[in-house]
C-alpha atoms as a printed R data frame, in Angstrom:
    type eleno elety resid chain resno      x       y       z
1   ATOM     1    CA   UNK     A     1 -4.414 122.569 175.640
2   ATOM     2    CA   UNK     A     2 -6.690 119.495 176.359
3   ATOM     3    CA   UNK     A     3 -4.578 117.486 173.262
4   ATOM     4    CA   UNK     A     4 -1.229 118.465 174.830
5   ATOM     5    CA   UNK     A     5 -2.111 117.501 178.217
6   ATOM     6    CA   UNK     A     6 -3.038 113.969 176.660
7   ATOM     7    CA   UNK     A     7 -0.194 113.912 174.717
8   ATOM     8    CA   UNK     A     8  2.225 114.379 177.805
9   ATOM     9    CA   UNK     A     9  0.515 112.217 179.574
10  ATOM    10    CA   UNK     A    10  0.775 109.062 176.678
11  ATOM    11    CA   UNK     A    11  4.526 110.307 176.761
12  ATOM    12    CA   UNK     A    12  4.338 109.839 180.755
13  ATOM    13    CA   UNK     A    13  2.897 106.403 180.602
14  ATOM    14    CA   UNK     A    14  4.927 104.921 177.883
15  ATOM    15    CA   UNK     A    15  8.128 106.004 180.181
16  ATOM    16    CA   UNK     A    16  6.859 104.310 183.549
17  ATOM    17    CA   UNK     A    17  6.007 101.098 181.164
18  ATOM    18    CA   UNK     A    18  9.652 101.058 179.655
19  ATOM    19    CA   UNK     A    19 11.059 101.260 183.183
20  ATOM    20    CA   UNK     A    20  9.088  98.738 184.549
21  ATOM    21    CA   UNK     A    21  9.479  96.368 181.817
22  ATOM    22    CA   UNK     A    22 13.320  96.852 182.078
23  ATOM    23    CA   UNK     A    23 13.899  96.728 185.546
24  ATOM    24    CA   UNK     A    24 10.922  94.340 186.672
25  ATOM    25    CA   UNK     A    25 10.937  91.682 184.355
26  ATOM    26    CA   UNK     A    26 11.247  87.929 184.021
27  ATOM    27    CA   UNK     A    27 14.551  86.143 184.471
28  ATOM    28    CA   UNK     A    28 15.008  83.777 181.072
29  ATOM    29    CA   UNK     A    29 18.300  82.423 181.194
30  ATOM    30    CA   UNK     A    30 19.460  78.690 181.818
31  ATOM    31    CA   UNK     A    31 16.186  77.671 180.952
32  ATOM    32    CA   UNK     A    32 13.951  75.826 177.468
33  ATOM    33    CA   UNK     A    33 12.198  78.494 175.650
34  ATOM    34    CA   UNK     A    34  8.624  76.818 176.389
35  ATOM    35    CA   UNK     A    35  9.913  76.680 179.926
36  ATOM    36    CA   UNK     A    36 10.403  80.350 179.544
37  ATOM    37    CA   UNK     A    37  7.159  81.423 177.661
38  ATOM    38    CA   UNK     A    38  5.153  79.328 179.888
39  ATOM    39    CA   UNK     A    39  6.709  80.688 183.289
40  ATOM    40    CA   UNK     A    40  6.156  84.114 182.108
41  ATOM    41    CA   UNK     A    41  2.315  83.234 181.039
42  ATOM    42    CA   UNK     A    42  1.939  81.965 184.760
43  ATOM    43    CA   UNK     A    43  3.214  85.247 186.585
44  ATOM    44    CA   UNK     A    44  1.666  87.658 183.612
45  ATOM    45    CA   UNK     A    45 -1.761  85.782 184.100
46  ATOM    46    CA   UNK     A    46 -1.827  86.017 187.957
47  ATOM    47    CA   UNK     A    47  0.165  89.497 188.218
48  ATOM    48    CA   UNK     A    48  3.162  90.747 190.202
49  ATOM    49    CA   UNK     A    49  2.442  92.258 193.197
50  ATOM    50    CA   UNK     A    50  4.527  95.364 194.527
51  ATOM    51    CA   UNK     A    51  4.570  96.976 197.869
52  ATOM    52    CA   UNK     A    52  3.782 100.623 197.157
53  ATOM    53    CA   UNK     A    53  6.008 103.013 199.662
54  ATOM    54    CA   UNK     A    54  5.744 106.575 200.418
55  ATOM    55    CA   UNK     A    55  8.171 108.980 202.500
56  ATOM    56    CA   UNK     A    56  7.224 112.680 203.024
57  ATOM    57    CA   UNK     A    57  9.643 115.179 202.267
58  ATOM    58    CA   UNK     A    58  7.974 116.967 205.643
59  ATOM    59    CA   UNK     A    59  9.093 113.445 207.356
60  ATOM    60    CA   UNK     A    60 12.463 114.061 206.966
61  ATOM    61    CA   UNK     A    61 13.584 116.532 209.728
62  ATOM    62    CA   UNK     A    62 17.469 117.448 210.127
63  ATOM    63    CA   UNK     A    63 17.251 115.064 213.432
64  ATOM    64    CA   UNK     A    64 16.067 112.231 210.873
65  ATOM    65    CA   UNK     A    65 18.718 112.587 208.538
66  ATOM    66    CA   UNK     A    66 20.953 113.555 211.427
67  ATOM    67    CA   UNK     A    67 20.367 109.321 212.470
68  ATOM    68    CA   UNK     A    68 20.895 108.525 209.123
69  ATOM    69    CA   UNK     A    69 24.047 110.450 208.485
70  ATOM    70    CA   UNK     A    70 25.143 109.183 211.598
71  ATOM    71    CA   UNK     A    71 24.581 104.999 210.517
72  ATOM    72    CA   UNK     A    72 26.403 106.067 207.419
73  ATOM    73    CA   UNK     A    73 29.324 107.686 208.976
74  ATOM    74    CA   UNK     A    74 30.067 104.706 211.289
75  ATOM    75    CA   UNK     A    75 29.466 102.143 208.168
76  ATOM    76    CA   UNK     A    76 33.105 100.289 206.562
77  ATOM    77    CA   UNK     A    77 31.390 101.719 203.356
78  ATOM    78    CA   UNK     A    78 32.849 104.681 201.805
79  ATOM    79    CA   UNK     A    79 31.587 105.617 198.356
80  ATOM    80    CA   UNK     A    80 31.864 108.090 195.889
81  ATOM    81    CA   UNK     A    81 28.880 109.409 194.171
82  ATOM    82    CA   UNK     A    82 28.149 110.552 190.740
83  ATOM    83    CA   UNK     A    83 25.508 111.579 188.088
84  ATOM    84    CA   UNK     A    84 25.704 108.734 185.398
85  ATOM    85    CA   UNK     A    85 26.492 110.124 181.649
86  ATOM    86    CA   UNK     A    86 26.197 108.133 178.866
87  ATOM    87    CA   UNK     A    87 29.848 107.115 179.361
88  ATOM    88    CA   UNK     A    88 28.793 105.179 182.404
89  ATOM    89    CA   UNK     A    89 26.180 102.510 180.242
90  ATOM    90    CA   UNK     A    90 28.431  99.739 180.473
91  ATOM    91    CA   UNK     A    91 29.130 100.080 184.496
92  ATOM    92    CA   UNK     A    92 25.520 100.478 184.893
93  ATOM    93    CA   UNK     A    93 24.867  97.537 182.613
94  ATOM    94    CA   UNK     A    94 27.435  95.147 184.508
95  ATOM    95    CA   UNK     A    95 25.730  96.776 188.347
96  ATOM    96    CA   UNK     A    96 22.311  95.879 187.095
97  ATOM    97    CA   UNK     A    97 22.792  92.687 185.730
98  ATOM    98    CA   UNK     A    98 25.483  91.163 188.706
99  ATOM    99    CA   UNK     A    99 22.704  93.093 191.301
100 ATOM   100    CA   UNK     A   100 19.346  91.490 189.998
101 ATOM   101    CA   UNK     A   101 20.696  87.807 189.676
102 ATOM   102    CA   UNK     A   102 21.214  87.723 193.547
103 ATOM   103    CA   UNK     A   103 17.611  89.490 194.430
104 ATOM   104    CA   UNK     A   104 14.261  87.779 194.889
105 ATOM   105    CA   UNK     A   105 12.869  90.116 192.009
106 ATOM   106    CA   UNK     A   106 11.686  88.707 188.988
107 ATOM   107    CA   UNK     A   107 14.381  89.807 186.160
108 ATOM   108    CA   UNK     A   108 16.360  89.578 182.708
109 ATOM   109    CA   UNK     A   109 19.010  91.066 181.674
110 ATOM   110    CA   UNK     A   110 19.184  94.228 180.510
111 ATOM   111    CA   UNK     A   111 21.159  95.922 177.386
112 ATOM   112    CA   UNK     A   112 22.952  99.203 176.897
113 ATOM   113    CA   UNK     A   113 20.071 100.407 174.372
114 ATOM   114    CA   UNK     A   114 17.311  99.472 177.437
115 ATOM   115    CA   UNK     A   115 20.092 101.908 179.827
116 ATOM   116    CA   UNK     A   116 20.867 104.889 177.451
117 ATOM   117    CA   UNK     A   117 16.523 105.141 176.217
118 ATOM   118    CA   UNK     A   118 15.946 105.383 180.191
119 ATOM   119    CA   UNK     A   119 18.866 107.829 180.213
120 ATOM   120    CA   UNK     A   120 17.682 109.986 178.205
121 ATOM   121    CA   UNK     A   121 14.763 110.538 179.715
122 ATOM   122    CA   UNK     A   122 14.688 114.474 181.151
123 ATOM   123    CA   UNK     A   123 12.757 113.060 183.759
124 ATOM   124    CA   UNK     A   124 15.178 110.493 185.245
125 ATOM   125    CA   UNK     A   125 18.778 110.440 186.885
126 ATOM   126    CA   UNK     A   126 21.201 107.718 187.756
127 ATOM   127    CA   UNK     A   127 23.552 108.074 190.669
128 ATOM   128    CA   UNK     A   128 26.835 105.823 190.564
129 ATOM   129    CA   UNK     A   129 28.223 104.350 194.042
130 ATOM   130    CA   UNK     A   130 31.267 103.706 193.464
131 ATOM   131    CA   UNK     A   131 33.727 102.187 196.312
132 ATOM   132    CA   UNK     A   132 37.745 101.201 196.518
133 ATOM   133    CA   UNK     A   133 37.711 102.262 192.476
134 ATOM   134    CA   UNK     A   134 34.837  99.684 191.631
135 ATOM   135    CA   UNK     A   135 31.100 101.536 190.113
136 ATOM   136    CA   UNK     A   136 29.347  99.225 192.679
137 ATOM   137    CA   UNK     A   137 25.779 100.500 193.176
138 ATOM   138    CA   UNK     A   138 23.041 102.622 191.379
139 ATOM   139    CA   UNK     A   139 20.094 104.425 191.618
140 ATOM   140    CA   UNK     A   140 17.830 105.530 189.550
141 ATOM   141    CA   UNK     A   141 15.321 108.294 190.397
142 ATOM   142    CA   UNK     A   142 12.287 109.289 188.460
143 ATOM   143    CA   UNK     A   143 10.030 112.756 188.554
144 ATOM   144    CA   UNK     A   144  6.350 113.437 188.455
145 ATOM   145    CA   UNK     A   145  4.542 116.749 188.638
146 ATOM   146    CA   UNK     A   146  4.394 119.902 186.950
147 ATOM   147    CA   UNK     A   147  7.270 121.181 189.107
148 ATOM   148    CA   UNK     A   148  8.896 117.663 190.132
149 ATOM   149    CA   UNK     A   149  7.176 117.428 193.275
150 ATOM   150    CA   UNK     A   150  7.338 113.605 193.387
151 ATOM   151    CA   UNK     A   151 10.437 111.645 193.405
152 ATOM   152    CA   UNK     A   152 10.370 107.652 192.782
153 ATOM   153    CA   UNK     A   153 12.906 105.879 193.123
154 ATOM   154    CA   UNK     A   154 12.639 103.736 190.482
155 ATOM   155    CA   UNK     A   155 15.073 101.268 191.064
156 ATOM   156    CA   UNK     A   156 18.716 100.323 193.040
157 ATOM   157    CA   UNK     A   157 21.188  97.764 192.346
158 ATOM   158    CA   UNK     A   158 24.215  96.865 194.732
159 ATOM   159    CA   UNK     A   159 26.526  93.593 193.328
160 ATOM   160    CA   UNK     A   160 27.101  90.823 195.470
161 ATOM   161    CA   UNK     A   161 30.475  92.075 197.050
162 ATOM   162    CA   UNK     A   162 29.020  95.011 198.360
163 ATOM   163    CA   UNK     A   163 25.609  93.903 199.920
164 ATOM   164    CA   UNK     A   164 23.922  93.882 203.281
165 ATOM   165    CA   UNK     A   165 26.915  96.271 204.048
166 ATOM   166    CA   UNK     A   166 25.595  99.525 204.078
167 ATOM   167    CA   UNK     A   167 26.183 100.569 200.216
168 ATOM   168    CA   UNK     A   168 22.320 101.016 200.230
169 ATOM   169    CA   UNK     A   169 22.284 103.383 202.955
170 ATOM   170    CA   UNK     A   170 25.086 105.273 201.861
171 ATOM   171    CA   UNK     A   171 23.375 105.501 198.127
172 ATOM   172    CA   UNK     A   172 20.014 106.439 199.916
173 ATOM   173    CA   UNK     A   173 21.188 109.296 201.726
174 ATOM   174    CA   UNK     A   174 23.364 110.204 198.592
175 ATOM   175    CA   UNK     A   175 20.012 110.341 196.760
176 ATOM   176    CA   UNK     A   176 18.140 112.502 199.556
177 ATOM   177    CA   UNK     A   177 20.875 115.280 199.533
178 ATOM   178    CA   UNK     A   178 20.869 115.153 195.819
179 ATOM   179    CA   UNK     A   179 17.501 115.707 195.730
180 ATOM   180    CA   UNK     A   180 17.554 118.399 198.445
181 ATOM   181    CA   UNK     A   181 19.652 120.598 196.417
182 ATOM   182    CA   UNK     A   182 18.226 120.456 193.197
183 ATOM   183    CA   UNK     A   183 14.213 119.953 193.994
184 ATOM   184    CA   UNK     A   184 12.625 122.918 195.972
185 ATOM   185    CA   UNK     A   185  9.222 121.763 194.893
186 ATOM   186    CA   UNK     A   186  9.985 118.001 196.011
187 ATOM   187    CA   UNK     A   187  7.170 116.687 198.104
188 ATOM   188    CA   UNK     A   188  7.573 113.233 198.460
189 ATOM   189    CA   UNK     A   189  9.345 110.090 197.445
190 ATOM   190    CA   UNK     A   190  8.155 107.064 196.352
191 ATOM   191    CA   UNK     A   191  9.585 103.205 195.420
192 ATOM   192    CA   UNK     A   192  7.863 100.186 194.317
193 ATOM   193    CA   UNK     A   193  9.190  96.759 196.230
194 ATOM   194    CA   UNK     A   194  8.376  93.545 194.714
195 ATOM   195    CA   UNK     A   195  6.398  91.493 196.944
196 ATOM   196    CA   UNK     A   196  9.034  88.505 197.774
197 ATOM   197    CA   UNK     A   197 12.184  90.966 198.067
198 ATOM   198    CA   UNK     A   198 12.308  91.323 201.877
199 ATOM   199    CA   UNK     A   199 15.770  92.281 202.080
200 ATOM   200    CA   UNK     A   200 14.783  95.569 200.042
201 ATOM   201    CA   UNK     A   201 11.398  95.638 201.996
202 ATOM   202    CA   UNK     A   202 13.371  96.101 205.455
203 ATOM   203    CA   UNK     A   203 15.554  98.229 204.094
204 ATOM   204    CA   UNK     A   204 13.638 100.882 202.721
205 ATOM   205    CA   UNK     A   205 11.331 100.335 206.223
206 ATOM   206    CA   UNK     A   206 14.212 100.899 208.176
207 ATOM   207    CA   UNK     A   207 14.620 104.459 206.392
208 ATOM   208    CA   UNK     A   208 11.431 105.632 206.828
209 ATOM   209    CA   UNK     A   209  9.429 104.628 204.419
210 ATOM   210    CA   UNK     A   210  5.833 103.452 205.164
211 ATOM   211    CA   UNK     A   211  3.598 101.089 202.877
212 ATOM   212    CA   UNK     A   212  0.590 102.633 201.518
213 ATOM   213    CA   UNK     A   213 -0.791 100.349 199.516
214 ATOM   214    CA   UNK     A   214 -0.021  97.787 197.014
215 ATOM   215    CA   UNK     A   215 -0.682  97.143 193.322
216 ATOM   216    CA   UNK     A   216 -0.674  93.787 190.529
217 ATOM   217    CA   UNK     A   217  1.075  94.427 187.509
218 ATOM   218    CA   UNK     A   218  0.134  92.501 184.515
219 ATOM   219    CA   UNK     A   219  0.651  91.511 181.089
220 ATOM   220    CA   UNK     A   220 -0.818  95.088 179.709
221 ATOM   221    CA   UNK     A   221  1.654  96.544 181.880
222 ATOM   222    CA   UNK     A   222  4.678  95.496 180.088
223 ATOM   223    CA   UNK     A   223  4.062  96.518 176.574
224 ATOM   224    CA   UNK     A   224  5.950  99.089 174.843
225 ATOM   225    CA   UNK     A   225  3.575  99.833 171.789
226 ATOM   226    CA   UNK     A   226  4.379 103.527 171.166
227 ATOM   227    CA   UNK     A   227  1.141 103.915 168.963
């Protein structure tokens, strides 16, 4: 029992790296390889801070949502939402990669393997935004716990068009009736917001979310060794 606990738990870790080397790495393009290498050094060596957030599943009370379902009835924004399939890899490759070039997040593109490994995952969904017949935003939500009591949100991508006009909210509150339905057990949700990415800091402020602590990333972080 001991061995399989440790066993889940190496499979646990080796997930949260992947993610977080996917969707919280360093931007490479345009630039001289010992540019690249020695940029990456720099911000490896001193670590990348993130913002850790919490919000309460006791927090949200139908007059919460009620204020949220309200901002997102009067918003221009109306968006269809969908679980992503593996049908959906290239829309979520082109949202990621036109999203993260316009954010103060570290980044690099990401491929369609990188997508369909976190896909598969049994612990992790993708929800597609998608608005006047363009897939325009995603999110994608992680689970922790024996009986998925902890939600992260492990990251959300808008393109360019759509941002700063409410496809965030819209996706958020997508995302908390999603999990409403299909997580008794849920507990709280969680996000990580890189340190420089105000925007996304306000944002996730504004909807209730409340900074508990914070925590450096570094180079040990970001490697994939399965052994």
């Amino acid at each position: 029992m001991a061995k399989s606990r440790f066993d889940y738990k190496k499979k646990l870790d080796l997930k949260k790296r992947k993610i977080r080397a996917f969707f919280s790495s360093i931007e490479t393009k345009r630039k001289r390889k010992e540019e690249i290498d020695s940029e990456v050094e720099e911000i490896y060596q001193d670590g990348m801070v993130y913002i850790q957030m919490k919000l309460p599943v006791e927090k949200i009370t139908d007059q919460f949502a009620d204020r949220i379902k309200e901002k997102i009835e009067h918003s221009i924004i109306k968006a269809q939402i969908r679980e992503a399939n593996k049908a959906d890899l290239d829309s979520l490759k082109n949202i990621y990669n036109r999203a993260w070039l316009t954010s103060n997040t570290p980044y690099r593109p990401i491929t369609k393997t990188e997508l369909q490994k976190i896909l598969e995952y049994p612990e992790t969904v993708f929800l597609i935004a998608k608005v006047y017949g363009t897939d325009a935003a995603f999110v994608l939500l992680d689970f922790e716990g024996k009986n998925k009591e902890i939600a992260i949100i492990a990251a959300l991508g808008v393109i360019p068009r759509f941002q700063r006009k409410g496809l965030g909210s819209v996706l958020g509150t997508a995302s908390w009736q999603y999990l409403k339905e299909r997580y008794p057990n849920l507990k709280e949700i969680r996000c990580e917001v890189y340190k420089d990415n105000f925007v996304s800091y306000s944002f996730i402020k504004q909807i209730g979310f409340e900074e508990y602590g914070r925590k450096v990333y570094r180079k040990q972080d970001f490697e994939l060794s399965e052994s």
